[in-house]
C-alpha positions in Angstrom: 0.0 0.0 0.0 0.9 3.8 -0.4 3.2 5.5 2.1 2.7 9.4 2.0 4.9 11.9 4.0 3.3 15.3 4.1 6.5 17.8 5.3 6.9 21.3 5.1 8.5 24.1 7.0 6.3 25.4 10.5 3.3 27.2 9.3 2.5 25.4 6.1 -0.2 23.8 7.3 0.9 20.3 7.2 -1.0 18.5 10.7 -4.2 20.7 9.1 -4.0 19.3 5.5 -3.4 15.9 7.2 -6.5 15.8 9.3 -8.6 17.2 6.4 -7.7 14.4 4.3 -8.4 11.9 6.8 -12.6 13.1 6.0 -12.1 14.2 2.6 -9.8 11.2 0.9 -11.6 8.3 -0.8 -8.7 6.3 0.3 -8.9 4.2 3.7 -6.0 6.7 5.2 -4.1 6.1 8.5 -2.5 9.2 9.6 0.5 8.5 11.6 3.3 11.7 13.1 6.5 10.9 12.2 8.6 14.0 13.6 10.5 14.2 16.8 8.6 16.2 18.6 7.0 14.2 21.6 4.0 16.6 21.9 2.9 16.4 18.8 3.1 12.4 18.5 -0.4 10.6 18.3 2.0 7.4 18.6 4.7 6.7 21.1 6.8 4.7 23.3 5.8 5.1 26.7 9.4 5.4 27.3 9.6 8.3 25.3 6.7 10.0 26.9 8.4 9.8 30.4 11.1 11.5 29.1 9.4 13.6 27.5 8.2 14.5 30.9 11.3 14.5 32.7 12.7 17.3 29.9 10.0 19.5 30.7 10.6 19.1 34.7 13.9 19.4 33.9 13.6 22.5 31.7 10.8 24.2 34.5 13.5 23.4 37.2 16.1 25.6 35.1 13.5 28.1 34.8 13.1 28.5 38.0 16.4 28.5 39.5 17.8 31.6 36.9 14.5 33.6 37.9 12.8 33.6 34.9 9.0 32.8 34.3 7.6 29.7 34.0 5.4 29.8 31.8 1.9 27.3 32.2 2.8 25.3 28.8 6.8 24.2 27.8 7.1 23.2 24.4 10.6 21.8 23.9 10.3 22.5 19.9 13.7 24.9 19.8 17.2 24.2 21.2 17.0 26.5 24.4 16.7 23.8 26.8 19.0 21.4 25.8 22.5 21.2 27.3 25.5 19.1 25.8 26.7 18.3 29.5 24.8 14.8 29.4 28.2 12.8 28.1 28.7 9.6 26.9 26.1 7.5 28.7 23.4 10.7 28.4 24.1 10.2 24.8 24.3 6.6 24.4 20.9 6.6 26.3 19.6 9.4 23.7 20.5 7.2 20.8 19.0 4.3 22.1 15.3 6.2 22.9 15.6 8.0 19.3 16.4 3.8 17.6 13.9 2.7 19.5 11.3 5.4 19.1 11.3 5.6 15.2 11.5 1.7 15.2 8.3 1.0 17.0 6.4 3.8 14.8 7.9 2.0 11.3 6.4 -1.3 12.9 2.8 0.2 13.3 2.9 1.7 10.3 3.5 -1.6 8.8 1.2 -3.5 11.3 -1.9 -0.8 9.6 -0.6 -1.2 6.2 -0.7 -5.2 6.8 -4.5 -4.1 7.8 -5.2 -2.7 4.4 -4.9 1.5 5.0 -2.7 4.0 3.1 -0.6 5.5 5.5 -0.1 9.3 5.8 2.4 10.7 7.8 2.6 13.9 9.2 6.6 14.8 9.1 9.5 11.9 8.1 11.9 10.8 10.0 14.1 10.7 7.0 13.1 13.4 5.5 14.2 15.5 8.4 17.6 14.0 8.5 18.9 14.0 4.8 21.3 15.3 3.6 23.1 16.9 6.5 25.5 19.2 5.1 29.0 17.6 5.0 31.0 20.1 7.4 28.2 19.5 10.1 28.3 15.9 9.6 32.2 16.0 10.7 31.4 17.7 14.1 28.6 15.5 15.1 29.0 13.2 18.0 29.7 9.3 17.1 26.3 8.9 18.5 24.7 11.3 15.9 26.5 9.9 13.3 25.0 6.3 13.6 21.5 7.7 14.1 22.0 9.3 10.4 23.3 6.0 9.2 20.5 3.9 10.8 17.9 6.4 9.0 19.8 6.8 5.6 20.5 3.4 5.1 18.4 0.9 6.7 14.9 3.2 7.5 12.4 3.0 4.9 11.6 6.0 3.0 8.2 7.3 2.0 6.8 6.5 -1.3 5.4 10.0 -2.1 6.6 13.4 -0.5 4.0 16.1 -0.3 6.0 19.8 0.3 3.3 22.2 1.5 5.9 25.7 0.4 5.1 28.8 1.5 7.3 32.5 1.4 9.3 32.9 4.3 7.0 36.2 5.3 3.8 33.7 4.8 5.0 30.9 7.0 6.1 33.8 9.8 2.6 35.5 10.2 1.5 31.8 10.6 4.0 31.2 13.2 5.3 34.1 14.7 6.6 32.3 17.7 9.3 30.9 15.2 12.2 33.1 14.2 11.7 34.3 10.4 16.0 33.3 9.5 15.0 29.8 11.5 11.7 29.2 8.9 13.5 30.4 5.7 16.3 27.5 6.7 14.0 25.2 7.1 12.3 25.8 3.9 15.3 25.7 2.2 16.5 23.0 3.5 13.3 20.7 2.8 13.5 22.3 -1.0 17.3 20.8 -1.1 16.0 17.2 -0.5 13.8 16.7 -3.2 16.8 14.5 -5.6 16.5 11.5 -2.3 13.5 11.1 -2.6 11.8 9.2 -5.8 8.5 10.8 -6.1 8.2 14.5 -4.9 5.4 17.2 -5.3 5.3 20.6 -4.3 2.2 22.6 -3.5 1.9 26.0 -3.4 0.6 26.6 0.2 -0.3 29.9 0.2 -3.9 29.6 -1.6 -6.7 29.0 0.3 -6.8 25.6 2.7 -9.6 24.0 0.5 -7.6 24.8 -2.5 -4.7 23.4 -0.8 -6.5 20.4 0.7 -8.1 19.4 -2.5 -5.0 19.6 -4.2 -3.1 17.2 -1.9 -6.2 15.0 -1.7 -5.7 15.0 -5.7 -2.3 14.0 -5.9 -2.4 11.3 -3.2 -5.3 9.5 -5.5 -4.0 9.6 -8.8 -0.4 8.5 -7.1 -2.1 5.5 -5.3 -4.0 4.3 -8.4 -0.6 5.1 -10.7 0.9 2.7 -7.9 -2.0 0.4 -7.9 -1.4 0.0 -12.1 2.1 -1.0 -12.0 1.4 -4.0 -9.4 
């Protein structure tokens, strides 16, 4: 059955699109997250939400102690609260959660596609990690460097990529929490990947959601029944 990865940079509507689809596509669609962010995941380890959990204590603790607000949600999206004081076990452990964590969401997605559905995934693991540029790739940690191997090499990818592309100035009245230099990288970046990946769309995500909706909803039918011809 079809695999579809919806991606685009913060603001383009992609967790929007995705739940649309799930009333408005003809197909029998799973959606399934497949970022990192915890919060966001409607599937997860339960060992990934107590860390989860532990983060955010961790991160109101730090809050706390340099006098600053706490503030009634945490959303551990950005880089502010992480630290690289948690050495080689603290890393090791990281690995291992991150392995396991995008392991046990590849085996649902292949228990519901073993069921019959087309899965949709909001975000890609792989997605997000290709192609690290090469100078970064040098400086990561060891541990960093095997998770990019496991995911490049051995971690299936997608059979159709959606983009959802917006302007940077678009994407930033949609998210204004997000730093505009932080959503025009990301765009970029996600418009740099398209030559991994075998079948790619882009769709302009500045018209209006319907137009935008029915447009995906398009493209993820006619792909399915091209898929569906060839066998």
């Amino acid at each position: 059955m079809s695999t579809i990865a919806l991606i685009g940079p913060d603001g383009a509507g992609k967790t929007s699109v995705a739940h649309g689809l799930l009333g408005a596509c003809p197909l029998p669609l799973k959606y399934l997250y497949m970022g990192m962010s915890i919060e966001s995941s409607n599937v997860a380890l339960p060992t990934s939400r107590l860390a989860h959990r532990i983060k955010v204590a961790q991160h109101k603790r730090s809050l706390r102690n340099s006098g600053q607000p706490v503030p009634s949600e945490i959303h551990l999206h950005g880089a502010e609260h992480r630290t690289d004081r948690r050495g080689r076990l603290g890393a090791i452990a990281r690995l291992l959660r991150r392995l396991s964590e995008e392991s046990y969401r590849q085996v649902v997605s292949w228990v519901y596609q073993r069921r019959g559905h087309v899965m949709l995934y909001d975000r890609h693991f792989v997605i997000d990690a290709l192609p690290p540029p090469s100078e970064r790739t040098a400086r990561y940690r060891l541990t960093d460097r095997i998770h990019h191997w496991f995911l490049y090499r051995l971690y299936p990818r997608p059979g159709l990529v959606i983009l959802l592309d917006a302007p940077p100035e678009v994407l930033l009245a949609r998210k204004q929490e997000v730093p505009g230099e932080d959503l025009q990288a990301d765009r970029e970046g996600l418009l740099e990947k398209r030559e991994y990946v075998k079948n790619w769309v882009v769709i302009d995500a500045t018209q209006a959601f319907e137009q935008v909706l029915a447009t995906v909803n398009r493209t993820i039918v006619e792909h399915h029944a091209a898929e569906a011809a060839n066998g």
